[in-house]
C-alpha positions in Angstrom: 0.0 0.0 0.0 1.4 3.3 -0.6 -0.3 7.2 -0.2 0.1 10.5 -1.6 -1.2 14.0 -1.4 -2.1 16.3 -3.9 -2.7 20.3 -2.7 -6.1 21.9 -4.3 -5.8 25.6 -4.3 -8.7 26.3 -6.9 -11.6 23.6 -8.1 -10.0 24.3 -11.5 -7.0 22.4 -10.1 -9.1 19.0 -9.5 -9.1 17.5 -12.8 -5.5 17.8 -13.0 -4.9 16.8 -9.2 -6.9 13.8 -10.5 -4.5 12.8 -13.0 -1.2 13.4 -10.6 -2.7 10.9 -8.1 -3.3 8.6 -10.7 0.1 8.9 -12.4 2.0 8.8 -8.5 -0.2 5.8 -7.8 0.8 3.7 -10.9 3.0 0.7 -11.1 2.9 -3.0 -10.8 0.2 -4.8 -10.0 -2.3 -1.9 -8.7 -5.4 -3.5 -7.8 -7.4 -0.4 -6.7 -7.6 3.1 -5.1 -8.9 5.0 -2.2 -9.3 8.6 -1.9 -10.0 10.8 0.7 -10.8 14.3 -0.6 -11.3 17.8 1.4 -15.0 18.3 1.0 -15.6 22.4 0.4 -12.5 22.9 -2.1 -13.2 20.3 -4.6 -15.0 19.3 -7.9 -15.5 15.6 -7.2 -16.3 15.2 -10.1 -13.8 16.6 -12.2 -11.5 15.3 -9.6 -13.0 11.8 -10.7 -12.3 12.5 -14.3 -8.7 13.1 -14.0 -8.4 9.9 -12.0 -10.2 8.0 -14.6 -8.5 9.9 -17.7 -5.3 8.0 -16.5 -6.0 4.9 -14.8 -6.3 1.4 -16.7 -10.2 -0.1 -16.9 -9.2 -2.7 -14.4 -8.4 -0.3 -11.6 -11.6 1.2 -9.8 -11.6 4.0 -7.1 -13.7 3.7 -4.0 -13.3 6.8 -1.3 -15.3 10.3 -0.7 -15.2 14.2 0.2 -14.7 15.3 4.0 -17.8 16.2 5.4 -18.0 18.8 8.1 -21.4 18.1 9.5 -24.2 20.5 8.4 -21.6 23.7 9.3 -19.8 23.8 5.6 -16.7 25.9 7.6 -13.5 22.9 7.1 -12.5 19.9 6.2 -9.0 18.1 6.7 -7.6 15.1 5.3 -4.6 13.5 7.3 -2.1 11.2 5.6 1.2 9.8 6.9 0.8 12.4 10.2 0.3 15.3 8.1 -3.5 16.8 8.8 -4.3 19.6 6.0 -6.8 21.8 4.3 -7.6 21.8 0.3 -5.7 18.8 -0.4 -6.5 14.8 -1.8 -5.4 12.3 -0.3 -5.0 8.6 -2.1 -4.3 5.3 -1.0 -3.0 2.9 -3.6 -3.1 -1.2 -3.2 -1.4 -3.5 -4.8 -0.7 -7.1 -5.4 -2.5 -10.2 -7.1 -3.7 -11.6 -3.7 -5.8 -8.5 -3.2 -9.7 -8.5 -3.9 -11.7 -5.5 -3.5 -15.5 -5.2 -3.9 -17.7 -1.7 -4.1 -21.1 -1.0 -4.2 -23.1 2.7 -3.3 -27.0 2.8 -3.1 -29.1 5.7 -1.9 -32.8 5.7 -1.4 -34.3 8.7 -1.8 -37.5 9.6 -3.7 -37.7 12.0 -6.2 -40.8 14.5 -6.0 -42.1 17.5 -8.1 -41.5 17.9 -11.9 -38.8 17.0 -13.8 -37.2 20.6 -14.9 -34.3 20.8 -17.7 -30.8 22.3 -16.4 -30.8 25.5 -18.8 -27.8 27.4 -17.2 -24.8 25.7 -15.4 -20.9 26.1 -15.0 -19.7 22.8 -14.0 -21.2 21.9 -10.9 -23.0 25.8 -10.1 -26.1 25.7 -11.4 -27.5 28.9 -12.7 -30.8 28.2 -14.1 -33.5 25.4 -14.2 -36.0 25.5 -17.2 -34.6 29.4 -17.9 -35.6 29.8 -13.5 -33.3 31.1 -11.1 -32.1 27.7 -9.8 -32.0 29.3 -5.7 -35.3 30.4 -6.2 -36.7 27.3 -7.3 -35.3 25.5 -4.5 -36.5 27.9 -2.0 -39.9 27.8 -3.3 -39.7 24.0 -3.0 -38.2 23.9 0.7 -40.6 26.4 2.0 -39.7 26.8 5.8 -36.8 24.9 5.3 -35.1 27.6 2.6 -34.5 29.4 6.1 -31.8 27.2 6.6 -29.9 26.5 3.5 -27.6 25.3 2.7 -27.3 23.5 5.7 -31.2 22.2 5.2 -30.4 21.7 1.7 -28.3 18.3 2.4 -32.1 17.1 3.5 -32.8 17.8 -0.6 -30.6 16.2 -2.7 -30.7 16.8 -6.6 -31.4 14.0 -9.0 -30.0 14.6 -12.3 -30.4 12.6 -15.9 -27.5 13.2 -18.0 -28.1 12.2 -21.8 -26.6 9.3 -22.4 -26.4 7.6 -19.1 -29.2 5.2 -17.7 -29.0 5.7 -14.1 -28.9 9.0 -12.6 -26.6 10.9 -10.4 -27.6 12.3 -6.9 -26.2 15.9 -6.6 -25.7 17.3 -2.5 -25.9 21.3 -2.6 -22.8 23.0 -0.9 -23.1 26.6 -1.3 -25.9 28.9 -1.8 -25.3 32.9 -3.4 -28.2 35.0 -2.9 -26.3 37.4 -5.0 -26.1 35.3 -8.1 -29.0 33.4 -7.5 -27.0 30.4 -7.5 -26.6 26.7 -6.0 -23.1 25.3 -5.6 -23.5 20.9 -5.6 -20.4 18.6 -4.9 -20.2 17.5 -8.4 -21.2 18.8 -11.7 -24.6 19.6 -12.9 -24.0 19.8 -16.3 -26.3 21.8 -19.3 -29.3 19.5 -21.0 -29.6 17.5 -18.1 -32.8 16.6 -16.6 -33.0 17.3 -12.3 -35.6 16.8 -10.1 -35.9 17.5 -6.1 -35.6 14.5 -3.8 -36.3 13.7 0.1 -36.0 11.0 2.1 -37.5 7.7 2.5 -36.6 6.0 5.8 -36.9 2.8 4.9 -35.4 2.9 1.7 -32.4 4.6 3.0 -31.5 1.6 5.2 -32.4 -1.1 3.1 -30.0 1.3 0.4 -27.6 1.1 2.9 -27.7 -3.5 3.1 -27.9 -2.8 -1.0 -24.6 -1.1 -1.2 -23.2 -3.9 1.1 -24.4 -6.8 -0.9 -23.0 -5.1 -4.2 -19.7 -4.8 -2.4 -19.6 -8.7 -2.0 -20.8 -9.5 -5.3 -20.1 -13.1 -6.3 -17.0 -13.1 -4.8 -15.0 -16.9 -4.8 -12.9 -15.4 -0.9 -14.1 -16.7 1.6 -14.3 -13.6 3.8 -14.3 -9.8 4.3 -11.4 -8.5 6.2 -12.0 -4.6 6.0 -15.2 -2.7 5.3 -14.6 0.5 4.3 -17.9 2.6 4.1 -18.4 5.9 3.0 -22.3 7.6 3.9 -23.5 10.6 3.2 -24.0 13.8 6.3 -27.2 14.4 4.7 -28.3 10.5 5.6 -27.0 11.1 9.2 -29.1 14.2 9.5 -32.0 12.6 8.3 -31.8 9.2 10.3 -30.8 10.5 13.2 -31.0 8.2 16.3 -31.5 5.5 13.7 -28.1 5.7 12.0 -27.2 2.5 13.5 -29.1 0.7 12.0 -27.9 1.8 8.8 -23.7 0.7 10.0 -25.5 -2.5 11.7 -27.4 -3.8 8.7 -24.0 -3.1 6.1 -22.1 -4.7 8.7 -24.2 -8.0 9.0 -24.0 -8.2 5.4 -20.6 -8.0 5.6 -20.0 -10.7 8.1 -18.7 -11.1 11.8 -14.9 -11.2 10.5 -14.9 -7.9 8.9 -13.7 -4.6 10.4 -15.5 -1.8 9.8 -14.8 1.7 9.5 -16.1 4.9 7.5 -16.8 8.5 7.8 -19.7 10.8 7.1 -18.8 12.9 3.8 -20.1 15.5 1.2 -19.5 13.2 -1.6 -19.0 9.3 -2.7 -16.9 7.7 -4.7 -17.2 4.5 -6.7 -18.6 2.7 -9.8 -22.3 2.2 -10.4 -21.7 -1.3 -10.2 -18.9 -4.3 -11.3 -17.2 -3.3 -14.4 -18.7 0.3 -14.8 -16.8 3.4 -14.6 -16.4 5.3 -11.4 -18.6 8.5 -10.8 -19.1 11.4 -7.9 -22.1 10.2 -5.5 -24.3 12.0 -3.6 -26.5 11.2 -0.7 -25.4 7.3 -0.8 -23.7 4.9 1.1 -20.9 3.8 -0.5 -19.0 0.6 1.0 -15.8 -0.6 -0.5 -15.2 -4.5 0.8 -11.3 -5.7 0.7 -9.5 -9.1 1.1 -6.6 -10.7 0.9 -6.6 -14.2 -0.9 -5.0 -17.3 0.7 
C-alpha cells in the first residue's frame, strides 16, 4: 500500500490533481484506489475524471469528500501524520492476492417535476428551465429555505445526463443569494434533466444492506477482512437516532470477521456497479469491501 497527497488551491485544479494521483499511484500490479478528498475545495467530479482519464479499466476507485457536518466551515484530510486543508489524499493497493468489492445505493425519492438544467458552469447551477435555480429550491423547501444550505443536504438533486441510464444524486454545498446560484459537490452539467428529492426511511437503510451486498458481489474469498464505508452527512441528519441501524445492517451483510470503518462525507466515490466506470455520488452509502486471498 502506498499514499500520496495532492494540494487543491482552486476547483480548476481538480481534474489535474486527478491525473497526478493517478500517475504517482501507478505501477505493478495496482489493484485499486482509495481517496479521501477535502469536501468544500473540490470538484469531485472533475477530480473523478482526471483519475479515470489516467488509470487502466481494471483499476476502480472507492473513497469520498470530507464532510464537516451541516456547518460547511472545514474539512481536513490527514495522511502519513500530516492533517491539512484543500488537499486529496490517495491510497493505492497493490498485489494479485488482493480482492476489493464496491457497491453505493441511496434511497431517496424524487418528487415534483422534472425541470431541464438551462444554465450551469460545471457543478454551479444557474438556471432550471430558464428559472433562477435558488429560487426554485427555496420555493420547494418552504420553511426549510431558512436554513440553507445546511437544510439543503435534506434535498438532494437527481440529475439525468443524456446518455447515461441511471442518474446521479447531486448534495448542494453553497448557496449565493447574490447570483442566484446553488453550488453541488459534483457537476450539474447543461441539457440535463433534475428533479428534487427527500427522504424515505426505509429505503435509506435497506440502500444502505444494498450497497453492502454489491460490495460482496459473487465473490470466490471466503471472507471480508475490511469494510470501508463511506455515507452521506445528509443520511446522518436525516436518520438520526437510527443511523445504526444503517452501520448495523452493512455490517451484518458483511459478516462477523470484517472490520469496519467509515466517515460521514459530502460526496462518494465509486462505480455504479462491477465493471462500470467510477462516478461522484451524492446522498449514498458507499461501501468498499477488501481481502486478501489465501
Amino acid at each position: 500500500m502506498r499514499g500520496v497527497l495532492q494540494p487543491i488551491v482552486t476547483t480548476g485544479q481538480c481534474r489535474p490533481a486527478g491525473a497526478a494521483l493517478a500517475k504517482a499511484l501507478m505501477g505493478d500490479g495496482l489493484a485499486h484506489i482509495f481517496v479521501l478528498s477535502d469536501g468544500l475545495k473540490v470538484n469531485g467530479s472533475e477530480l473523478v475524471q482526471g483519475l479515470r482519464d489516467h488509470l487502466p479499466a481494471s483499476v476502480a476507485v472507492t473513497g469520498g469528500l470530507a464532510g464537516d457536518g451541516s456547518r460547511f466551515a472545514r474539512t481536513l484530510v490527514a495522511l502519513d501524520g500530516q492533517v491539512r486543508e484543500g488537499v486529496v489524499g490517495a491510497l493505492g493497493f497493490y498485489g494479485s492476492q488482493f480482492r476489493v468489492g464496491y457497491g453505493s445505493l441511496g434511497g431517496w425519492d424524487p418528487f415534483g417535476p422534472e425541470r431541464v438544467v438551462t444554465r450551469s458552469v460545471g457543478n454551479v447551477l444557474h438556471e432550471l428551465d430558464g428559472r433562477s435555480a435558488l429560487g426554485l429550491y427555496r420555493r420547494y423547501l418552504g420553511e426549510h429555505a431558512a436554513g440553507l444550505p445546511a437544510t439543503g443536504l435534506l434535498f438532494p438533486l437527481s440529475v439525468r445526463v443524456p446518455g447515461q441510464d441511471v442518474p446521479l444524486v447531486r448534495t448542494l454545498l453553497a448557496v449565493d443569494d447574490k447570483e442566484q446560484t446553488v453550488t453541488f459537490a459534483g457537476d450539474v452539467p447543461e441539457g440535463a434533466r433534475a428533479r428534487l428529492m427527500h427522504a424515505n426511511f426505509d429505503r435509506l437503510i435497506d440502500g444502505a444492506t444494498g450497497a453492502a451486498r454489491a460490495a460482496l458481489g459473487e465473490k470466490s474469498w471466503p471472507v471480508t477482512e475490511l469494510g470501508l464505508l463511506v455515507s452521506c452527512v445528509g443520511r446522518k441528519l436525516l436518520l438520526k437516532q437510527r443511523i445504526e441501524e444503517e452501520v448495523e445492517g452493512v455490517r451484518e451483510v458483511l459478516g462477523p470477521a470484517a472490520f469496519t470503518t467509515g466517515f460521514y462525507s459530502y460526496g462518494e466515490i465509486g462505480p455504479f456497479g462491477a465493471y462500470e466506470r467510477c462516478e461522484l455520488h451524492n446522498q449514498t452509502m458507499t461501501v468498499t469491501s477488501l481481502s486478501e486471498a489465501p
